[in-house]
C-alpha positions in Angstrom: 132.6 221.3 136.9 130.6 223.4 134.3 134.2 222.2 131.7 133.3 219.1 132.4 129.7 218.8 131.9 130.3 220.8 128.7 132.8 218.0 127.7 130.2 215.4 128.4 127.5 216.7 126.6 129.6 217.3 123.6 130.5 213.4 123.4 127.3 212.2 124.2 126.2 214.5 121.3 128.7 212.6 119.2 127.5 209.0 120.4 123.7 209.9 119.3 124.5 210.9 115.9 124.5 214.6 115.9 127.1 217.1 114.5 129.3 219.5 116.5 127.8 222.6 115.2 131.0 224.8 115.8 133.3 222.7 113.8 131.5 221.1 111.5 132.4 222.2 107.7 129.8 223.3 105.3 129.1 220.0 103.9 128.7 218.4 106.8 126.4 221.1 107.6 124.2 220.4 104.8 123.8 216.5 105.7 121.3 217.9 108.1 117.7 217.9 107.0 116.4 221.5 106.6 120.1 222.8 106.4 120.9 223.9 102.4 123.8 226.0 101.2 122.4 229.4 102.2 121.8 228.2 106.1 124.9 226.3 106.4 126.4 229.7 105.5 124.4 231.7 107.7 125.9 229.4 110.5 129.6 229.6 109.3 129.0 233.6 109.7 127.2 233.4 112.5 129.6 230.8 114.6 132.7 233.3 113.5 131.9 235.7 115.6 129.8 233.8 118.6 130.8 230.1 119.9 128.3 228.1 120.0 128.0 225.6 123.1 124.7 223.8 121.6 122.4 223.1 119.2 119.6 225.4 121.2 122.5 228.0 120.2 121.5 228.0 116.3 117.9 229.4 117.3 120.1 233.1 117.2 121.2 232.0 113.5 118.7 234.0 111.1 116.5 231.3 109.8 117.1 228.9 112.0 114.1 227.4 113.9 113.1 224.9 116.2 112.7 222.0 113.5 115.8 222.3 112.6 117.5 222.4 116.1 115.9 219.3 116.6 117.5 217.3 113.4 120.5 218.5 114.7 119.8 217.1 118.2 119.0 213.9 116.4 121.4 214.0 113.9 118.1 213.6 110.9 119.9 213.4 107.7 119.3 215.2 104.6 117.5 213.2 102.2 119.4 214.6 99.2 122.9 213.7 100.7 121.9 210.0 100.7 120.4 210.2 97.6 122.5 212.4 96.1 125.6 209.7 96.2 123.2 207.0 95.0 122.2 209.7 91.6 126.5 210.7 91.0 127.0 206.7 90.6 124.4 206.1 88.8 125.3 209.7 86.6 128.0 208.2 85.9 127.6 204.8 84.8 124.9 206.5 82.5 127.7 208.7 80.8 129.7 205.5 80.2 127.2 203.7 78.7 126.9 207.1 76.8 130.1 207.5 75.9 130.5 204.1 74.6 127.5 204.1 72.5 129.0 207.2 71.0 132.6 205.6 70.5 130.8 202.6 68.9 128.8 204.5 66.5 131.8 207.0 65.8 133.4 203.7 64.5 130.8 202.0 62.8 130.7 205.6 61.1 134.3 205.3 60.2 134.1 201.2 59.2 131.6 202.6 56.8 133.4 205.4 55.3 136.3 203.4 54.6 134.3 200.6 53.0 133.0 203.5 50.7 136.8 204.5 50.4 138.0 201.1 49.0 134.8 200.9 46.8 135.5 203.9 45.6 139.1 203.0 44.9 138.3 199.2 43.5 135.9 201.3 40.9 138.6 203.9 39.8 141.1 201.0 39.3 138.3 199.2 37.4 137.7 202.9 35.4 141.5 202.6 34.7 141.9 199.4 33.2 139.4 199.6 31.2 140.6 203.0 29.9 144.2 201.0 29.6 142.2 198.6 27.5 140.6 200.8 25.1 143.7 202.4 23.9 145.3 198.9 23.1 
């Protein structure tokens, strides 16, 4: 009986949003408001050596407190997780636009010295025949 009830209140966890706590991985950890690197850690260590059967079970994890037992219950996201895929894309369009910028001004730099090449080139010929044409 107590199997099954524990079965049922881990799927009804699952149907209201929140995260199974003794599986989840580290990032999925941090999706949770309140939970950063060091805490999603500090549960990894923790749940290694005790299962935990709820999210009432973090309130043992060292800096864990009620707040944050509660966006687990609820399933609150992070803030930064949501916003943090919306700055990579827009990171990296950014760099492209970048990085084009720089390819066209590395080629306007280049159409330039090569202009200056062929001027220089069209005034040594020049230099030439005239030097040709002096010692006639």
């Amino acid at each position: 009986m107590k199997k099954l009830l524990l079965v049922m209140l881990l799927l009804s966890s699952y149907l209201f949003g929140s995260i199974n706590v003794q599986t989840a991985s580290k990032s999925d950890l941090m999706t949770i408001s309140g939970i950063g690197s060091k805490k999603a850690d500090a549960i990894i260590k923790y749940r290694k050596k005790h299962r935990l059967k709820s999210a009432n079970d973090l309130l043992n994890v060292p800096g864990i407190g009620k707040n944050i037992v509660n966006n687990v219950k609820k399933g609150v996201k992070n803030k930064k997780s949501q916003a943090g895929k919306k700055a990579v894309t827009q990171n990296k369009k950014q760099m492209r636009k970048k990085m084009s910028k720089k390819s066209s001004k590395k080629s306007m730099k280049q159409i330039k010295s090569s202009k200056k090449q062929m001027k220089k080139k069209k005034s040594m010929k020049k230099k030439s025949k005239k030097q040709t044409k002096k010692k006639k």
